[in-house]
N, C-alpha and C positions, 0 to 999 in steps of 0.2 A: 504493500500500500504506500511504497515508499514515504514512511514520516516514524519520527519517532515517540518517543516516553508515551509508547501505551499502555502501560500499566496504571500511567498515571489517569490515562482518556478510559478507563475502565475497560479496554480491550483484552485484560488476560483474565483466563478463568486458571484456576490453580486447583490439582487434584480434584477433578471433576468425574461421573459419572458420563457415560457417553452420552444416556439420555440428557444429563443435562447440560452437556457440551452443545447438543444439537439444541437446544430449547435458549441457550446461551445466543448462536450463531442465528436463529429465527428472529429474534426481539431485535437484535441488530443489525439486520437487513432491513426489517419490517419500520427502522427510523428514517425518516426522511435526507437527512443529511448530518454529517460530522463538521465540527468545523476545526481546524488545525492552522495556527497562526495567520489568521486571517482567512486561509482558503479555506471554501464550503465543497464537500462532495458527499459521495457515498461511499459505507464499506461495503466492500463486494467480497475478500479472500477472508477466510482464518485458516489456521494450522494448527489440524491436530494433531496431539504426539505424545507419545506415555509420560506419564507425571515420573518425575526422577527425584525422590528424595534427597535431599541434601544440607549441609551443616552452615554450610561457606560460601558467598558469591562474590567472586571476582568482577574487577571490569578491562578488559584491554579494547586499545581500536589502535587502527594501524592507519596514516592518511597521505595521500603522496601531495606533498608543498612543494613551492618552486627551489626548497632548497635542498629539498630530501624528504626521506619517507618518515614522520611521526609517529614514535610509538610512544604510546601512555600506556599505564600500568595503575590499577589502583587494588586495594587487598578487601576496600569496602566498595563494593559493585551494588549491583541492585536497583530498585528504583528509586531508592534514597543515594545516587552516586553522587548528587549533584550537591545535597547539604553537608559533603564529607568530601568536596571537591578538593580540601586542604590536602589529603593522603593521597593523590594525583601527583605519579613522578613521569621525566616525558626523559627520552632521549632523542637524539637526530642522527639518522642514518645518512650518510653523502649519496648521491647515486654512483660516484664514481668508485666506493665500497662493494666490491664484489666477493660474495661468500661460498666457497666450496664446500662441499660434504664433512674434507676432514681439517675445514679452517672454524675455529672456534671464538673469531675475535667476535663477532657482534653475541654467540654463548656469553663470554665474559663480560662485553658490557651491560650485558641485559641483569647481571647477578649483579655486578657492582655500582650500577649505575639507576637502576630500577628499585634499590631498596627491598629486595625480596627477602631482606633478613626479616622482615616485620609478618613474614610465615613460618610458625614457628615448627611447625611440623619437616624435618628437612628434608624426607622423601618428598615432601609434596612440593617445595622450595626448589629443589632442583628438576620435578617434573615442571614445573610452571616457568622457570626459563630455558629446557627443550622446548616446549609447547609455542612461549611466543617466537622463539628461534626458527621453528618448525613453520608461524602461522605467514611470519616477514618472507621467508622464502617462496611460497606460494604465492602471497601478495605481490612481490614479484615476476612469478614464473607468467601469473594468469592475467597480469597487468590489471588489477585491481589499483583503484583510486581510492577505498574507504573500507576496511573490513573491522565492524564496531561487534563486539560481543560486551551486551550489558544487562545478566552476568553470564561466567561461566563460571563451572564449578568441578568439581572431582568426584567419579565414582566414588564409593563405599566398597572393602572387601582390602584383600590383602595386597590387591594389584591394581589400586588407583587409575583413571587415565582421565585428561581433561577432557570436559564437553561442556561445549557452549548449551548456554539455554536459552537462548536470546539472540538470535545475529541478524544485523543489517551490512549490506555487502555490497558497491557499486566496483562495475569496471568501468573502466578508459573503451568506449566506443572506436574511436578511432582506430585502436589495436585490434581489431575485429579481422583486419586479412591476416595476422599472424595466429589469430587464437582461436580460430571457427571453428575447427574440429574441437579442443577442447572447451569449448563454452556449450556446445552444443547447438540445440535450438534455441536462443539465450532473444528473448524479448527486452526491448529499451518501452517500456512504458511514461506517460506523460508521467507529469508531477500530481500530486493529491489535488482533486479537485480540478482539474484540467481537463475538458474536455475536447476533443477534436473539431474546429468547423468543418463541414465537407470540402470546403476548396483548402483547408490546412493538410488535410489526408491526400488531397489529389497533390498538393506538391511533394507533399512524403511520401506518396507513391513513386512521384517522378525521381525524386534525388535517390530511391531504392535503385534504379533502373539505370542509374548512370556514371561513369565517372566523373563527372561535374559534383557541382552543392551545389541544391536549391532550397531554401529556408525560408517558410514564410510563417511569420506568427502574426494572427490578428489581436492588437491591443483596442482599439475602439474603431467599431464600425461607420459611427459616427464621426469621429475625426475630421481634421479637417487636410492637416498633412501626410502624406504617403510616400514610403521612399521607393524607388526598387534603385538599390545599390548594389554594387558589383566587389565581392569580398569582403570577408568573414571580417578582419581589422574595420574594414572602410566604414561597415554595415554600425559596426558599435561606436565609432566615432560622431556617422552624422546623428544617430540617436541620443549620444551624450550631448552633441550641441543643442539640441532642437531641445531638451530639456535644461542644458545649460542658458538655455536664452531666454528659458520662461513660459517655454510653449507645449510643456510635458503633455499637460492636459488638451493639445489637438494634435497628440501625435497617433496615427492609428495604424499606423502596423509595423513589425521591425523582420529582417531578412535578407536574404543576399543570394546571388548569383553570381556562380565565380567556377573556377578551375577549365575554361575556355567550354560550356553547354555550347552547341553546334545551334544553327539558325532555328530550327523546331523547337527545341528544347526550349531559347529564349524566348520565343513568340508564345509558347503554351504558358511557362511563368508569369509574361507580362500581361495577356490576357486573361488569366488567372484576378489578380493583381486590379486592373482595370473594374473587371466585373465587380468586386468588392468598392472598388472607389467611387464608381457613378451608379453605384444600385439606388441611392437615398440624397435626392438632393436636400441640400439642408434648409431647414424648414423656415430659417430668418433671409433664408435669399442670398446668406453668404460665398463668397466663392473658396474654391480648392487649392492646392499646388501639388503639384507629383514633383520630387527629388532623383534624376537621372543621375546618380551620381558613382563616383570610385575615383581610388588613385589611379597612379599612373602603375598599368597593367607590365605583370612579367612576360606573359607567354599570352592571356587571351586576346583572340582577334578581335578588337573593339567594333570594326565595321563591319561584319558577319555576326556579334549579339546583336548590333545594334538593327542590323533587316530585322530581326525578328520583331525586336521592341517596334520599332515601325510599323511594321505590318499588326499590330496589335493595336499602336495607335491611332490607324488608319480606320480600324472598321469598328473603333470607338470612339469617333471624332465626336458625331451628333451627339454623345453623351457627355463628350467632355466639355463640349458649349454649354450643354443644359445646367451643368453643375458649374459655371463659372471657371474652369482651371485653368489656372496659368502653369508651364512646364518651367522646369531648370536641368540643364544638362552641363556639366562637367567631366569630362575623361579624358585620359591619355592614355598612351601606349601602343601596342603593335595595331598599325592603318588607323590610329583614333585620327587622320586628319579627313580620309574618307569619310570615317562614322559622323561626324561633325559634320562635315557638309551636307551628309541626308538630311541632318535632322534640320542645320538651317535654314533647307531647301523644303520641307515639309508644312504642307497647305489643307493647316485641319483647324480653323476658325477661331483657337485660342491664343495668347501670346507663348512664345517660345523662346528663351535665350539661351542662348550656346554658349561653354565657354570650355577652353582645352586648356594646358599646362600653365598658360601665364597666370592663370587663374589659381588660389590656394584653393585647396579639396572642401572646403567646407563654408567657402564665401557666401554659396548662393544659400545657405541656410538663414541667415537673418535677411537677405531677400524676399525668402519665400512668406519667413514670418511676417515682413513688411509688410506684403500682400495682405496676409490675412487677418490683420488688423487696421489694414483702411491705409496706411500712411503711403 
């Protein structure tokens, strides 16, 4: 359900009958929605799994930062980890730390450095630094970005072994062509309370299908600003200004087209795109701006996206009268001197300004806002 402290949101049943594990998972279906730091949705999944007696809960998570891989360690876990956050000991792994079979430096730092002396039992003290030893290798091997166990805990019996009771686990998507086979059939679901609009699915259909990215998130339908920006950087910078400048609230949608999509591919995005921005003219009469925007391109042919987006803004010109829009276009790079001229040769009844490298990346953003405040 990706979200966490359910215990706390009354989602864990503890030693339960089945029946009333089921009668448990019923009443909380049967609620209309959850709500988890602001986002509202529904629970849909639980997991059931035999109750495991135990004396002691630990907490670890392992998290990949830009400077290396975080492990925390705490010996008081549970759902109280966070009022006992003081017993929280963290080490930093480098990435350029590589661990073998029969190299025991990150063993040792995990005993000396993690405070594992505060387990007083020392069988279980040194099974709990194999175990995170054990847990960072994987998080490695499977290119995990966040593996939380909160808690885990140790069989009973002569022959202890850790097991989580509790785990939240994300990988690095992007590592997906080296890790298919091991992941398996490994689903990226939205965020809690996210739902899909059907033109959001139709571009996450398209970017399945291709080696391009195409990324489109609708933030408000209403909006008044619309980008289609070309890379992943470019795509979060014009968003940072356009809320940098004041305009958060008429910004309606964030996304990007990038790793050179072939004429098709751009045209289906832009019209994608399009149909979202001139479905609902706004009801005070105001007009729009579309943001054509990206840096200066490594490899993509700016004059082949750029047919497509054409041809998409061609056979939505009558719409884009009717809603008032003005365009902004900025790009460089391989034939952007071509792409530039379609556009500032292009005869669809709104205002269009073109603008290629003399131009900073992000000029035409108080522009556009200009527009849409009259000035």
């Amino acid at each position: 359900m990706l979200f966490g402290q359910r215990g706390k949101h009354g989602l864990v049943l503890l030693d339960a009958t089945i029946e009333q594990a089921e009668k448990f998972c019923i009443d909380w279906f049967a609620k209309p929605f959850l709500e988890i730091n602001g986002a509202k949705g529904e629970v849909t999944h639980f997991i059931i799994e035999p109750f495991v007696p135990h004396d002691e809960e630990f907490y670890l998570s392992i998290e990949s930062l830009r400077e290396g891989d975080l492990i925390s360690f705490s010996p008081t876990g549970g759902v109280e980890v966070e009022e006992n956050w003081k017993n929280l000991r963290q080490i930093l792994v480098s990435p350029l730390e590589n661990f073998s079979d029969s190299d025991h430096t990150l063993l040792d730092k995990v005993q000396t450095e993690l405070a594992l002396d505060r387990i007083t039992d020392p069988k279980k003290r040194e099974l709990t630094a194999e175990f995170i030893d054990a847990c960072h290798r994987l998080f490695r091997d499977l290119d995990f970005s966040l593996l939380e166990m909160n808690p885990f805990t140790f069989t009973k019996g002569d022959s202890p072994s850790a097991l989580p009771l509790d785990l939240r686990a994300e990988v690095d998507d992007t590592a997906d062509f080296k890790n298919v086979k091991n992941w398996g059939e490994l689903e990226f679901p939205q965020p809690f309370g996210k739902k899909l609009l059907p033109e959001e699915s139709f571009i996450s259909s398209l970017d399945e299908k291709t080696g391009a990215s195409l990324k489109l998130t609708v933030l408000k339908p209403t909006g008044r600003i619309w980008l289609m920006v070309a890379g992943g950087g470019a795509s979060v910078i014009f968003a940072d200004t356009v809320a940098d400048l004041g305009a958060a609230d008429e910004l309606a949608n964030y996304g990007e087209y990038s790793g050179n999509p072939n004429e098709e591919e751009t045209a289906a995005y832009a019209k994608t795109l399009l149909d979202l921005a001139t479905r609902n003219v706004d009801p005070e009469g105001r007009g729009k701006v579309l943001l054509i925007g990206g840096a200066i391109a490594n490899f993509t042919d700016v004059a082949k996206t750029f047919k497509g987006i054409i041809h998409a803004l061609e056979l939505y010109k009558e719409k884009l009268v009717e809603n008032k829009f003005r365009i902004f276009v900025r790009r460089a790079g391989p034939n952007y001197e071509e792409g530039l001229r379609m556009m500032k040769s292009l005869q669809l009844g709104v205002p269009i300004e073109v603008f290629g490298p003399e131009t900073t990346m992000t000029k035409i953003v108080p522009m556009a806002i200009d527009y849409i405040r009259g000035r």
